[in-house]
C-alpha positions in Angstrom: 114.8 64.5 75.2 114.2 66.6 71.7 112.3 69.6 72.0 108.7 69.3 71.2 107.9 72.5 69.1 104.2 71.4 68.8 103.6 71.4 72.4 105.3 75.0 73.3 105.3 78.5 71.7 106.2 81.9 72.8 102.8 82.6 73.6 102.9 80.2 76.8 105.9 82.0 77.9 104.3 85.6 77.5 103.1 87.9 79.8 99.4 89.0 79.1 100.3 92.6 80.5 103.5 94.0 78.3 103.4 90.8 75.6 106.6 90.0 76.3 108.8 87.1 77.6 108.2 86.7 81.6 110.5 88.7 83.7 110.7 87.1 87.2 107.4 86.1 86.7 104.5 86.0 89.8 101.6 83.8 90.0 97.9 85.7 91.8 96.1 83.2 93.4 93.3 82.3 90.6 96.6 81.0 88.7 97.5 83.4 86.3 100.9 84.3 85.8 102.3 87.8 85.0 105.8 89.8 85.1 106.5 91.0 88.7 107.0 94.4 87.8 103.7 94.2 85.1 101.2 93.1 87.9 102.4 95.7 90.7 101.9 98.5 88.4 98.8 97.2 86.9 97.4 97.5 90.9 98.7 100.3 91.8 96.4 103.1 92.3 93.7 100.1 93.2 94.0 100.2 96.7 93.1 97.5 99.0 91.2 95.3 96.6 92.6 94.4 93.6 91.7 91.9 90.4 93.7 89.9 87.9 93.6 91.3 84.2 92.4 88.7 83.1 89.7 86.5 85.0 88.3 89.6 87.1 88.5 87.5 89.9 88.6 90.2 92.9 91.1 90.0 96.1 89.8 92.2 99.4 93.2 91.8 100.1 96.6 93.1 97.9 98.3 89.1 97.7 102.0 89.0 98.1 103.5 87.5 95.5 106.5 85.8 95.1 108.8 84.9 92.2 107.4 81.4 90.8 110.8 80.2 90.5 109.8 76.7 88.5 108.2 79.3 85.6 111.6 81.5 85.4 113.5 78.5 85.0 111.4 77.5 82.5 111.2 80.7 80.8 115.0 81.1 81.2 115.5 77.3 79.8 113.2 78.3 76.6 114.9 81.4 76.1 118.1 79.7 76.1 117.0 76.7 73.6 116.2 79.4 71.2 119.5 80.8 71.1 121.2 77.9 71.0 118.9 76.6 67.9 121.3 76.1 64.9 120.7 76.3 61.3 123.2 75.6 58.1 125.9 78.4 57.9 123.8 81.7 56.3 124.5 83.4 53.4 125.2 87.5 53.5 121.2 88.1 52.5 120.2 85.1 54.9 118.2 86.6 58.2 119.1 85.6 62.0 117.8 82.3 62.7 114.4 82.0 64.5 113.1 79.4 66.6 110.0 80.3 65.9 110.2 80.3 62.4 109.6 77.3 59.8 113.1 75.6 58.6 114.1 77.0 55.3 114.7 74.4 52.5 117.8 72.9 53.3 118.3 74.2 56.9 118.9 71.4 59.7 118.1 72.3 63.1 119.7 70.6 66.0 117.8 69.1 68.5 118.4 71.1 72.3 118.4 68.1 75.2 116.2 69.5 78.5 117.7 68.6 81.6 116.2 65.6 83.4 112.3 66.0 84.2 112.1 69.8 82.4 109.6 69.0 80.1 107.7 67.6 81.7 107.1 70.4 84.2 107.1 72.4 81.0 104.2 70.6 80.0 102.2 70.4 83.0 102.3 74.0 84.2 102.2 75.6 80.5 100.4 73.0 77.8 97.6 74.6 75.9 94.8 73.5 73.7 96.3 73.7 70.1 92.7 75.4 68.8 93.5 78.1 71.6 97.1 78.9 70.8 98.2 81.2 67.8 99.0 78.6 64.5 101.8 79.6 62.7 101.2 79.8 59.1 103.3 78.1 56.4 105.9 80.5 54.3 103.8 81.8 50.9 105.1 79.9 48.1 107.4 81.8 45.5 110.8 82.7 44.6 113.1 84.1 47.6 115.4 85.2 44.4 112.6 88.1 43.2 113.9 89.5 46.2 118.0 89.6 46.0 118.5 92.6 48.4 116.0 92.0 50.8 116.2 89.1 53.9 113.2 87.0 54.1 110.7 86.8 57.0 112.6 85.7 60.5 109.1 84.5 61.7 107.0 82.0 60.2 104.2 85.2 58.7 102.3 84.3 55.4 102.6 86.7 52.6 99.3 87.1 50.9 100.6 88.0 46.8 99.2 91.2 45.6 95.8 91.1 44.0 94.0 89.5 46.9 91.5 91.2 49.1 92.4 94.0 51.9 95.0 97.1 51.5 98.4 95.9 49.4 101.5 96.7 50.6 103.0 100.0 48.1 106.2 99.0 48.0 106.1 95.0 47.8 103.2 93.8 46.4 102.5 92.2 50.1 99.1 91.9 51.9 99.7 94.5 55.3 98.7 91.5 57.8 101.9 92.8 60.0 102.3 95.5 62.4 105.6 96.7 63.5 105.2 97.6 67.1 108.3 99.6 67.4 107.0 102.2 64.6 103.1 101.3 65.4 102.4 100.8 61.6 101.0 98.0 59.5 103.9 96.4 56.9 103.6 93.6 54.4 106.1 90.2 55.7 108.9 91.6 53.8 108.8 94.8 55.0 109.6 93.0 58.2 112.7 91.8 57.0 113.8 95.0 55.5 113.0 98.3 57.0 111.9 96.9 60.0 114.3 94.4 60.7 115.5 93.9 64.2 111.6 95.7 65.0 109.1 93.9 67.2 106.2 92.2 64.8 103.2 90.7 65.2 99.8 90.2 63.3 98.2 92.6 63.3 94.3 90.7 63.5 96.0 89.1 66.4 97.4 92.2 68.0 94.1 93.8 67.0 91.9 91.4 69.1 94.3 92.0 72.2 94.5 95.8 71.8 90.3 94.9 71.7 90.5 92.9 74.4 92.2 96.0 76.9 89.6 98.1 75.9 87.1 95.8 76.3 88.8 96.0 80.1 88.5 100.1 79.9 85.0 99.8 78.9 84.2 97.9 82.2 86.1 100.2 84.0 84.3 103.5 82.5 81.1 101.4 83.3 81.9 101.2 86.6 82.9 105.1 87.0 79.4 105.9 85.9 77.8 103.7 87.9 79.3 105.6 90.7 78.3 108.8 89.8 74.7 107.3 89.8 74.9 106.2 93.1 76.5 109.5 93.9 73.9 111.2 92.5 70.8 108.6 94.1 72.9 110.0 97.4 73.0 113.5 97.0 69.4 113.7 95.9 68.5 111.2 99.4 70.6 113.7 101.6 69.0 116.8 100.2 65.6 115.5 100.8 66.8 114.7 104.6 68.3 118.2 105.1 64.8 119.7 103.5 62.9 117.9 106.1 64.9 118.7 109.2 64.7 122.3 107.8 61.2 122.0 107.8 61.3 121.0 111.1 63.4 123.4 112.8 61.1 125.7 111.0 58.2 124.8 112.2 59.9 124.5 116.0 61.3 127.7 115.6 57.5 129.6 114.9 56.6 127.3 117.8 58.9 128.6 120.2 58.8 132.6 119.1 55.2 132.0 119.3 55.3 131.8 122.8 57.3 134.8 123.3 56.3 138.5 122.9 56.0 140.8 119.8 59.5 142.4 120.4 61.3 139.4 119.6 59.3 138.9 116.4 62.3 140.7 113.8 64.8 138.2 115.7 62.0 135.2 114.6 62.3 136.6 110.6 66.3 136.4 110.7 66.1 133.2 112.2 64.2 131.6 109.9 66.2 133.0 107.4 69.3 131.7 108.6 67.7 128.7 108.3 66.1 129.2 105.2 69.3 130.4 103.5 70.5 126.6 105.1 68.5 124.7 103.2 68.9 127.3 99.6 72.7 126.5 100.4 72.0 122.9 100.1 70.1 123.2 97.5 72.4 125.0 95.2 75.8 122.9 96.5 73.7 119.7 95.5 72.5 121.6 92.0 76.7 122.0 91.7 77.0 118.6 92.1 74.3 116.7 89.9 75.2 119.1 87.4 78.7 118.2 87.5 78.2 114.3 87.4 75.6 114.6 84.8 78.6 116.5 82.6 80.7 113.7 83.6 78.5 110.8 83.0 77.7 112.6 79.6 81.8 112.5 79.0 82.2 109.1 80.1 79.2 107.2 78.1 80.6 109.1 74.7 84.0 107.7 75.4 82.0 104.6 76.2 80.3 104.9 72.6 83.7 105.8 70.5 85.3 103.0 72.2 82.3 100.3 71.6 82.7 101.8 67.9 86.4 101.1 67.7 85.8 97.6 68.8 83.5 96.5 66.4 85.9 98.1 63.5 87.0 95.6 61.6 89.2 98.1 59.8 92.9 97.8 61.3 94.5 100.6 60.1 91.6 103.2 61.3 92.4 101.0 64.0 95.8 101.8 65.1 95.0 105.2 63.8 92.6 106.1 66.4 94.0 103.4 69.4 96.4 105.6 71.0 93.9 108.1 72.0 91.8 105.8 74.3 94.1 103.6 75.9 93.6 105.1 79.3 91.0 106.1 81.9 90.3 110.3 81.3 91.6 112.2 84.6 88.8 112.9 86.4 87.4 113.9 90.0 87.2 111.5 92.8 83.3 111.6 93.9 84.4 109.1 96.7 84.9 111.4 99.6 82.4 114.2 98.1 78.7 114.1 100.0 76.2 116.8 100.7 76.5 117.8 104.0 74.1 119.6 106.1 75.1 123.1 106.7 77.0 124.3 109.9 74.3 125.8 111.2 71.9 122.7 111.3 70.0 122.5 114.2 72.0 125.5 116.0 69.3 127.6 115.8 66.0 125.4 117.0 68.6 124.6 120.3 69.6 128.6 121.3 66.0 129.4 120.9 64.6 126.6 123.1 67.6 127.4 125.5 66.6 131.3 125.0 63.2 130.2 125.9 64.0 128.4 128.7 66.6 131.0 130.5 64.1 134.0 130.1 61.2 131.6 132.1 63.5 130.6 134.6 64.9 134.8 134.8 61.2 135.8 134.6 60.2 133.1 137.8 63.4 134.3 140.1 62.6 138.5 139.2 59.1 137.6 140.8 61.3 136.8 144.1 63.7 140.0 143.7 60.9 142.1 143.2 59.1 140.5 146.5 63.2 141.1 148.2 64.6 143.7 146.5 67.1 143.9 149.1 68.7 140.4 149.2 71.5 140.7 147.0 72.0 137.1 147.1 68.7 137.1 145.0 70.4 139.4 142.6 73.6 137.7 142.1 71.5 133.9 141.8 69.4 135.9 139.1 72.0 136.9 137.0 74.1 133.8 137.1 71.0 131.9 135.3 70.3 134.3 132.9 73.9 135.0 131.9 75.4 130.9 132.3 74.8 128.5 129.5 75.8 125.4 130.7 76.6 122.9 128.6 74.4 120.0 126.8 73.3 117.0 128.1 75.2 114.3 125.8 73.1 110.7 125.2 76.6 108.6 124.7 77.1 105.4 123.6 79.6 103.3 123.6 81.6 102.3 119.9 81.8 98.6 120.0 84.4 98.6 116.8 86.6 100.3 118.7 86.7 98.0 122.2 89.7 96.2 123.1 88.8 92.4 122.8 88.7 91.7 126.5 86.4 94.6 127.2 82.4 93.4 127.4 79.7 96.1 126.1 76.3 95.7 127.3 73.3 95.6 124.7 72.2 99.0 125.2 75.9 100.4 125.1 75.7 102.1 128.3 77.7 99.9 130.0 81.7 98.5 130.1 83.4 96.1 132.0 87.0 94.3 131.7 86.6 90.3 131.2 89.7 87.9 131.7 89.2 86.3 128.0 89.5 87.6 124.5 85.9 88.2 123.0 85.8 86.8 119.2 85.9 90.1 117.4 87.2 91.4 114.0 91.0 93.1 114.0 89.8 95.9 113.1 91.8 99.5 112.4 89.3 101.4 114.8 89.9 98.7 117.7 92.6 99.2 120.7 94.3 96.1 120.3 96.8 96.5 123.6 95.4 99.0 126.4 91.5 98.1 127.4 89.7 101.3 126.4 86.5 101.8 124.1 85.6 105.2 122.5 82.3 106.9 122.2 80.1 106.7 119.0 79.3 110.4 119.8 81.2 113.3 118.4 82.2 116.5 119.2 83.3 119.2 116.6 81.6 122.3 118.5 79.7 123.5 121.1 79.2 122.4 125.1 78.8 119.2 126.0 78.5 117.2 129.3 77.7 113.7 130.1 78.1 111.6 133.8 79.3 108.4 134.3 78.8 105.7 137.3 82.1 105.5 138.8 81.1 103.5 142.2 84.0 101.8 144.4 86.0 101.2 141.3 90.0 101.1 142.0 90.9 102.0 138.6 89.5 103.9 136.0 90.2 106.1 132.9 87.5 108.6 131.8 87.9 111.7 129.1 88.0 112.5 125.9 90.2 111.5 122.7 90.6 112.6 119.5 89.7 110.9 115.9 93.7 111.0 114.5 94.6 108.8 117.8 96.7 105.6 117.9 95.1 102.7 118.4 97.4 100.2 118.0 100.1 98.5 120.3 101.6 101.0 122.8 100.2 104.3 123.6 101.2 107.1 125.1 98.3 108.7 127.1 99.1 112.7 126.7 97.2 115.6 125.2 100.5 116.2 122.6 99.3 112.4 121.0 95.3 113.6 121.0 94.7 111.7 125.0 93.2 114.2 127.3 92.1 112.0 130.4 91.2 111.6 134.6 93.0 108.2 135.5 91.9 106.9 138.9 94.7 104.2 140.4 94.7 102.2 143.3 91.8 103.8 145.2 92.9 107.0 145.8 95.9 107.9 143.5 94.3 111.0 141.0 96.5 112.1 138.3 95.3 114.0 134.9 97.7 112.3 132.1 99.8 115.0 130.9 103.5 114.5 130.7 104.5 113.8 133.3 101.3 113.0 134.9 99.5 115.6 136.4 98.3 114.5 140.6 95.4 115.8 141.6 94.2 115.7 145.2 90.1 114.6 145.5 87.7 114.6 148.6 85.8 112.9 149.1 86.1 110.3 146.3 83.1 110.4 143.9 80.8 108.0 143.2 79.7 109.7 139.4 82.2 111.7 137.3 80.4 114.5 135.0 83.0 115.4 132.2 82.2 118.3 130.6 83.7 119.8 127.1 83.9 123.4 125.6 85.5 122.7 122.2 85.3 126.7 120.9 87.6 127.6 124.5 89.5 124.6 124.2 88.2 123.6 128.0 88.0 120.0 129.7 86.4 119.5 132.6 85.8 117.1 135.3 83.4 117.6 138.4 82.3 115.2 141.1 78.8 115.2 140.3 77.6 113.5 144.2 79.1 117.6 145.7 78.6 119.1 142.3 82.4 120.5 143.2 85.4 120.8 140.5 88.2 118.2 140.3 90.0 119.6 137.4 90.2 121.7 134.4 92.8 121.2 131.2 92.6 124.2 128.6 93.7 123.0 125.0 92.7 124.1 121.4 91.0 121.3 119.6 90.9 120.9 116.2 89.5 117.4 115.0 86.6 115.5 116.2 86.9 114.3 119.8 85.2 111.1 121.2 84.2 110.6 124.9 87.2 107.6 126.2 86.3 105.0 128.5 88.6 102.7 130.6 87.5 100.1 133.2 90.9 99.0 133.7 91.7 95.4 134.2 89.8 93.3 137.2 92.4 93.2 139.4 91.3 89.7 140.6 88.1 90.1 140.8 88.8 93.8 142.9 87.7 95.9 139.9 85.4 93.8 138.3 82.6 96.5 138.4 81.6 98.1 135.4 81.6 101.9 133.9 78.0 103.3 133.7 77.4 106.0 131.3 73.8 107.7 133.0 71.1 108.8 131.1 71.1 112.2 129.9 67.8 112.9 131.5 69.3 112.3 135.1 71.8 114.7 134.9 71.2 118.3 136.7 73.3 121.1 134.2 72.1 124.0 136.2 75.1 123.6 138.6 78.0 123.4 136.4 80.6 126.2 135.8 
């Protein structure tokens, strides 16, 4: 069949991106099409969820999009009707012809045949509403002749005669209702067929109310920057409060506990407090930093806003284009979305040494009353000194991290407890969860310090229990050493003890334990596991840590029905540190 011009124009067959003829075009799934290349760029830089240009519609996940072949063939078959679109034999100052262009007096065009069922896919995938599509105007009236030397308009652009309202065209008489893309400029219809022949044209209204609409886009998008630093701001100011009441508090412990000591150790109370103290004026000057510098960026943001809500009411095309260029991007800024106010290092440091300070001098001042009644049992001496001098480590309230359990392992409400099930539990696929070996991580922590925590053990056959760090593998296959951030007891078949180094470390223990106490230094770099029934040592691995590290947790498969008993973490409060090394 003929070629329908009324129901098809370039505009159908345009990507909304670069305004140009498809290349391997792409369809998102709200149904918008785009260049391949046009819509991966437009994304990149978006991470994982992305929008189209031009509905908004959101995706939480990137699609993948494949080459809508039915569209390229479509776009290939319209590309090639318009070259093969034939005119009566030009003269020398005749133009190329134009399928887009009205027939010039005389000029017979010759109808292109579609193949078999073309256009009517054409049709169904690409029709528009005629009141939504871009009219093309009839050719101005008057006398091709006036101009010998110059070729008339290849596209079907009116030619408003000198005289009539809006900014004339100097050198032809012409309304400037054109813009040459190529040289960004606004030119008169026959300055498209002279100078800028062979240029890309378009209205320039039209191209105006795109250029608007991409802005329009920007605006948004600056919207949404400042909105961020609001929030940002909303957070700073919440965490600030937080970190001025726990100051407070550790104040107000800290007087508490010097109070009960004597004068001498009233100078170390006064530093003290003024560690603290210079805590919280750190905080308070680090968030001053940081409203100050979102308040200077909102500020930048919100005139950009203003300049661009200015150009987009102009009505004036050639300030227009003057002034486009310079805000057709995002400004490079700082990314807020990693920045927080965090407490200072210090936090809380000081309110524990003193209550552990307190603690060691009653316990040194109780067993000196039994030295001074046996001043000759040097066993006295030597007990004395090891509690004064030994700071164990601190009882650790762990919980298990249900995001991170393999699906088959069952967590009990309060999180103290693990087991190994023979179905997959109905949980998200998650990046934090083990999706091969049955282990679960701690929600704990640990970045300093000593730390300690037990775990019910009982006549379990297998078992994993340690310590892991955040950078770890958690997907597929995993090899269990301290080189890939593993450091780990593994208990196998009853009796078989092995520490997972590579190769495995075997460890002889007797008698088998019924509770494990695992024990961490992270400033030495020191794991350690004790048998907390004998309050004897199984094993110690020294290592320099230098990410967060998680207490790791492995029942191990059932086994049948053999190893079906569960991993108990025990409360802190049962746990006795005054016997480990």
């Amino acid at each position: 069949m003929s070629f329908p011009g009324e129901f098809l124009s370039e505009e159908q067959f345009t990507c909304s991106i670069c305004l140009d003829i498809f290349t391997n075009p792409v369809s998102t799934p709200c149904g918008h099409s785009f260049c391949s290349s046009c819509i991966s760029s437009y994304w990149e830089g978006q991470g994982k969820t992305c929008f189209c240009p031009l509905c908004k519609e959101s995706f939480r996940k990137r699609p993948d999009l494949h080459v809508n072949h039915t569209l390229k063939e479509i776009t290939e078959q319209f590309k090639r009707m318009a070259e093969t679109t034939v005119s009566v034999p030009k003269t020398a100052t005749d133009s190329a012809p134009n399928p887009f262009s009205a027939p010039k007096p005389g000029a017979q065009q010759r109808p292109v045949e579609l193949p078999k069922g073309l256009f009517q896919e054409m049709r169904t995938r690409m029709q528009r509403s005629s009141s939504t599509s871009s009219s093309s105007e009839p050719v101005a009236s008057g006398d091709p002749q006036s101009f010998p030397n110059v070729k008339m308009p290849r596209r079907n652009f009116s030619m408003t005669a000198a005289g009539s309202n809006g900014p004339q065209c100097p050198k032809h008489g012409y309304s400037l209702e054109l813009l040459c893309k190529t040289d960004q400029m606004c030119i008169c219809a026959v300055c498209a067929e002279s100078e800028h022949y062979g240029h890309t044209v378009t209205e320039a209204k039209r191209e105006m109310n795109i250029r608007k609409s991409q802005l329009r886009i920007l605006e948004v998008e600056l919207q949404g920057l400042i909105t961020v630093r609001e929030r940002k701001i909303e957070e700073i100011q919440t965490s600030l409060a937080e970190i001025q009441v726990n100051a407070e508090r550790e104040k107000a412990g800290t007087i508490s506990m010097f109070a009960e000591l004597m004068k001498s150790v009233e100078k170390s109370q006064a530093e003290l407090l003024e560690v603290v103290e210079m805590g919280q004026r750190a905080a308070e000057l680090r968030s001053q930093a940081f409203i100050r510098e979102l308040q200077t960026e909102i500020s930048d943001l919100k005139n950009r806003c203003s300049t661009i809500n200015q150009l987009t009411q102009s009505q004036d095309h050639l300030t227009f284009f003057k002034t486009f260029s310079a805000h057709t991007s995002l400004p490079v800024m700082k990314s807020w979305t990693e920045m927080a106010l965090t407490p200072d290092p210090t936090a809380g440091v000081v309110l524990r040494n003193v209550s552990q300070m307190v603690e060691e001098v009653r316990q040194g001042l109780r067993r000196l009353s039994e030295i001074c009644l046996h001043p000759s049992t040097e066993r006295s001496l030597e007990v004395y000194q090891q509690s004064v001098w030994r700071a164990p480590g601190f009882p650790m309230d762990v919980t298990l991290d249900r995001d991170s359990a393999h699906p088959r392992l069952i967590i009990s409400e309060d999180g103290k407890q693990v087991q190994c099930s023979d179905r997959y539990q109905n949980v998200a696929d998650t990046l934090e969860r083990f999706d091969r070996v049955v282990c679960v991580l701690g929600r704990q922590g640990i970045n300093s310090g000593c730390h300690y925590w037990e775990v019910l053990v009982g006549d379990k056959t297998d078992w994993d229990l340690g310590i892991a760090g955040r950078s770890i593998n958690r997907k597929g296959k995993i090899a269990a050493n301290p080189a890939n951030g593993f450091w780990f007891l593994s208990l196998r078949d009853k009796q078989d003890y092995v520490f997972r180094t590579e190769p495995s470390t075997p460890i002889i223990v007797n008698p088998k334990p019924q509770r494990i106490s695992i024990n961490v230094d992270y400033e030495r770099g020191q794991l350690s596991f004790y048998n907390a029934d004998t309050k004897t040592l199984i094993f110690t691995y020294t290592d320099s840590f230098s990410e967060t590290l998680y207490p790791f947790f492995s029942p191990c498969t059932n086994k049948s029905g053999k190893n079906e008993a569960p991993l108990i973490i025990c409360p802190p409060f049962l746990a006795d540190p005054s016997w480990l090394e």
